[in-house]
C-alpha positions in Angstrom: 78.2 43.5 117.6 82.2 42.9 118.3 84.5 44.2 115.8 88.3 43.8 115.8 91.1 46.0 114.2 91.6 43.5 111.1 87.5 43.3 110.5 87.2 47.5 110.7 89.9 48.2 108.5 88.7 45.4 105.8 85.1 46.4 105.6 85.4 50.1 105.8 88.5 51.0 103.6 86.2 49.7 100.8 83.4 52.0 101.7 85.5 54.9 102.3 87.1 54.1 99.0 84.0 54.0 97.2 82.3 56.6 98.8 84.7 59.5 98.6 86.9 58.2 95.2 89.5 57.2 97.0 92.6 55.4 96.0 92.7 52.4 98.4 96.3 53.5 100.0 94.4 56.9 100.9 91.3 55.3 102.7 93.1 52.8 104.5 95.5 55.5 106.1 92.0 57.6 106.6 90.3 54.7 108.4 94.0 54.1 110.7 94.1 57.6 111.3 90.5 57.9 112.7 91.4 54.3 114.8 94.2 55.6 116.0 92.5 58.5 117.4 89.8 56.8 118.8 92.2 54.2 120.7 94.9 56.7 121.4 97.6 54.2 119.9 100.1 54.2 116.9 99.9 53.2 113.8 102.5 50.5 114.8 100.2 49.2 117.3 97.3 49.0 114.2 99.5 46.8 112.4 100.7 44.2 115.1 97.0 43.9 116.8 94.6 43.2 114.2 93.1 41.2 116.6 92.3 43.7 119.4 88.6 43.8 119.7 87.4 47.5 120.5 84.8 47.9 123.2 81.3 48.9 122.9 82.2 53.0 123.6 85.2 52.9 121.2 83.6 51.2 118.5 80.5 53.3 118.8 82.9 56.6 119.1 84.7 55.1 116.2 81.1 55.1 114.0 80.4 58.1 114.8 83.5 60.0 112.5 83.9 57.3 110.1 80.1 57.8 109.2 81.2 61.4 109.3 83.8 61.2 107.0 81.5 59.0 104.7 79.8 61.5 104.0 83.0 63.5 103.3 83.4 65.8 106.2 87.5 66.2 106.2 89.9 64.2 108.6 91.2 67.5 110.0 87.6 69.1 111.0 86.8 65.5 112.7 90.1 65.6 114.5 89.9 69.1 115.2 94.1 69.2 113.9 96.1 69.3 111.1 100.4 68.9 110.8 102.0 71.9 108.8 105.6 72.5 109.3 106.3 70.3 111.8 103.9 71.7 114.2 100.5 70.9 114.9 97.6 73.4 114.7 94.1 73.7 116.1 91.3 73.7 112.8 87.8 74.2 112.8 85.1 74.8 110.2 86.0 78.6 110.2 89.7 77.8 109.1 91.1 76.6 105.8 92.6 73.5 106.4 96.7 73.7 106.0 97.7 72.0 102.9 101.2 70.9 102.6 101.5 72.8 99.0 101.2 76.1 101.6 105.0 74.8 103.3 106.7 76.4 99.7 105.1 79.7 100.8 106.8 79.4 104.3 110.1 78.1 102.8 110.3 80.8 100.1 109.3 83.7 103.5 112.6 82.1 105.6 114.7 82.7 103.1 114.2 86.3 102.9 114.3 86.9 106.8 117.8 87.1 108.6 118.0 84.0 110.9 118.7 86.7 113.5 117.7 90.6 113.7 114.6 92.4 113.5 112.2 91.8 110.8 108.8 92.7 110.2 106.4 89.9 108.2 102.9 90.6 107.7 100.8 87.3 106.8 97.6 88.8 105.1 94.1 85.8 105.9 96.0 84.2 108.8 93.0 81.7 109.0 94.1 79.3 111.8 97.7 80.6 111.8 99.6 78.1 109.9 101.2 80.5 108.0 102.7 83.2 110.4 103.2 80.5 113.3 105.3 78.8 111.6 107.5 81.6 110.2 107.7 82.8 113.9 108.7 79.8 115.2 111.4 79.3 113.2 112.4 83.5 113.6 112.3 84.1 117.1 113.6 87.7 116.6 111.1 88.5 113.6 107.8 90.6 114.4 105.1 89.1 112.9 101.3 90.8 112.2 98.5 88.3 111.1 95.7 89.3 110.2 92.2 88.3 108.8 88.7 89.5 108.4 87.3 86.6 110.5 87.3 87.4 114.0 86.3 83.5 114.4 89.6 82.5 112.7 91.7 85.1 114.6 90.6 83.4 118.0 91.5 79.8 117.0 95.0 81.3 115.3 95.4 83.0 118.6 94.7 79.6 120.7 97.3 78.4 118.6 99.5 80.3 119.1 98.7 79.9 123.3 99.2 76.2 122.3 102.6 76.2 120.6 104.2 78.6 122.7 104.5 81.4 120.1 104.9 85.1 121.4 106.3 86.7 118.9 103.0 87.1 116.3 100.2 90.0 116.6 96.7 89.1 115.3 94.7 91.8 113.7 91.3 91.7 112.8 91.3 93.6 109.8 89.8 93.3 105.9 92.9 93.5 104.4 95.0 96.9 105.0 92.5 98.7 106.4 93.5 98.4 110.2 97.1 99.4 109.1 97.4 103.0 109.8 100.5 102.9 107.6 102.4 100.1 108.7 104.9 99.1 107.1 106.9 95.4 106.9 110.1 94.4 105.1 108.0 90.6 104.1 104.4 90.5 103.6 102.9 87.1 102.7 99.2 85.9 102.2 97.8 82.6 100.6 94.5 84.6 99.5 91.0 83.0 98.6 92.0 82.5 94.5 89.7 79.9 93.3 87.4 81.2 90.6 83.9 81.7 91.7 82.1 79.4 89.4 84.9 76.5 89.6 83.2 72.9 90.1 86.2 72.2 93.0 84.3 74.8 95.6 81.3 71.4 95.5 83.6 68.5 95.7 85.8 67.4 98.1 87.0 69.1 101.8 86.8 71.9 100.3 82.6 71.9 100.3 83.2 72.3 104.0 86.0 74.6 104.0 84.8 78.9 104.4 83.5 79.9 100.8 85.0 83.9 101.6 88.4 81.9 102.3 88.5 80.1 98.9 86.8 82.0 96.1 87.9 85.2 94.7 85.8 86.6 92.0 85.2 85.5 88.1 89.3 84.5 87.7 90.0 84.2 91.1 91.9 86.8 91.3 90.1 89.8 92.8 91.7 89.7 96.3 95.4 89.5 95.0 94.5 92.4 93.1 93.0 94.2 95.9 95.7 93.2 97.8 98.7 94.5 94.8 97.0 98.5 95.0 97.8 98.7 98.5 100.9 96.7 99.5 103.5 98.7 98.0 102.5 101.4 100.9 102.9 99.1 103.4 106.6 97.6 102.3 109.8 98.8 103.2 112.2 100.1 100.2 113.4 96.1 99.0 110.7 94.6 101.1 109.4 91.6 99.8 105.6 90.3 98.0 104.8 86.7 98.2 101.2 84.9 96.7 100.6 81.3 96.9 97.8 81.1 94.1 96.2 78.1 91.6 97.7 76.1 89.9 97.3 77.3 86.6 97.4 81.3 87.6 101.1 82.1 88.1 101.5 84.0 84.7 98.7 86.0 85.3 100.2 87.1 88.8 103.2 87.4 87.1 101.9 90.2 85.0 100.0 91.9 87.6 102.4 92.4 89.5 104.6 93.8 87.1 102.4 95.8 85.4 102.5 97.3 89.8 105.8 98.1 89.9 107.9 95.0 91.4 111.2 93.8 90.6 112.6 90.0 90.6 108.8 89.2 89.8 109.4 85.1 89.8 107.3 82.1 90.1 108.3 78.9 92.4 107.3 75.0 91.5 105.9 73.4 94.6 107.0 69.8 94.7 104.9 68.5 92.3 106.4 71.0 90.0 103.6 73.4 89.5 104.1 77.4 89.7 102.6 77.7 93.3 104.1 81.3 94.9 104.7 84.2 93.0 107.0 87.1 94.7 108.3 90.1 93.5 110.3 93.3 95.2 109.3 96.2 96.4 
């Protein structure tokens, strides 16, 4: 069977649509994005060749991930990548996926470490990296510790680091604190698991493939920032910095806790859909 550009996009944008509840702009850059891929071009060259016919291996390599993402298995997993901060990162199944809502958590970190000078930023559930990467790549002089309790996700965050040319990050496997021996940081940062346990989102979407111990956190989803709160203050230098990214509708609730733990400034930051989406307080 021959299929061109024009005749792929037109047939399968509507199943995508259908199949995943997808607004038809969103499936059409999903079925682009997984063309592209598969003939190593632009979306430019999408647009101006809806005639190019793919051959027999491309179309049939092509199948394969569309019927793969039919079924909902996310873009990034099939690509194996994901964009965050203007650098691109390695993802697997053992990773959360980078969301761009995650950026405010790094832009809210930059501002609180000197553009040069020594600094010390510990990003708590590194995953694949995102995170601390990209605070290092913008600090060059900052020391930055990442850890994570999944030695699977360490190695991928480390290949990306490998990748992007990033020296100047640590990776720890550790459950929290624990491998700490005392350490202490003027920045620590984490975008914890902080979905409640019983929340109907951990069965739809990318997230049904996404690590469960990377998402959910307990009856409110918040028992890792809590375990998190009893311990940081030990590891953060007089003035040092706390920063949460948490749900959507949990920011006065993290708020209070950490109040009711000692920190000063306590505030809560809009992403850019205007929702409370990091909470940070002083030390």
């Amino acid at each position: 069977m021959i299929y061109h550009i024009g005749e792929i996009l037109l047939l399968h944008v509507k199943r995508l649509q259908t199949a995943l509840n997808l607004d038809a702009g969103t499936a059409r850059i999903e079925v682009q994005i997984l063309l592209q891929a598969v003939l190593s071009v632009n979306r430019a060259y999408l647009l101006t060749h809806p005639e190019r016919v793919l051959t027999e291996d491309e179309f049939s390599r092509y199948s394969a991930l569309f019927e793969r993402r039919h079924k909902g298995e996310p873009i990034a997993y099939l690509l194996g990548e994901r964009e965050f901060y203007g650098l691109n990162f390695k993802v697997t199944p053992d990773t959360l996926i980078p969301r761009p809502d995650t950026e405010l958590l790094v832009e809210l970190a930059l501002q609180h470490i000197p553009q040069h000078g020594m600094c010390r930023v510990l990003d708590m559930g590194t995953g694949s990296g995102a995170i601390a990467l990209a605070i290092a790549h913008q600090r060059p002089d900052a020391k930055v510790v990442a850890l994570d309790a999944s030695m699977a996700a360490l190695e991928v965050a480390a290949e990306n680091a490998q990748r992007l040319g990033i020296s100047n990050v640590h990776f720890l496997h550790s459950d929290w604190f624990a491998q700490l021996s005392g350490e202490r940081f003027d920045l620590i940062v984490s975008n914890p698991p902080y979905i409640e346990a019983g929340d109907v989102h951990l069965s739809q979407g990318d997230v049904r493939f996404e690590p469960t111990s990377a998402l959910a956190s307990g009856a409110d989803g918040l028992d890792d920032i809590r375990r998190i709160l009893l311990a940081a203050k030990d590891h953060l230098n007089t003035g040092g910095w706390l920063m949460f990214e948490h749900g959507y509708d949990q920011a006065e609730r993290v708020r209070q806790l950490m109040r009711q733990h000692g920190y000063a400034e306590v505030a809560s930051m809009p992403d850019l859909s205007g929702i409370e989406r990091v909470t940070l307080g002083c030390a």
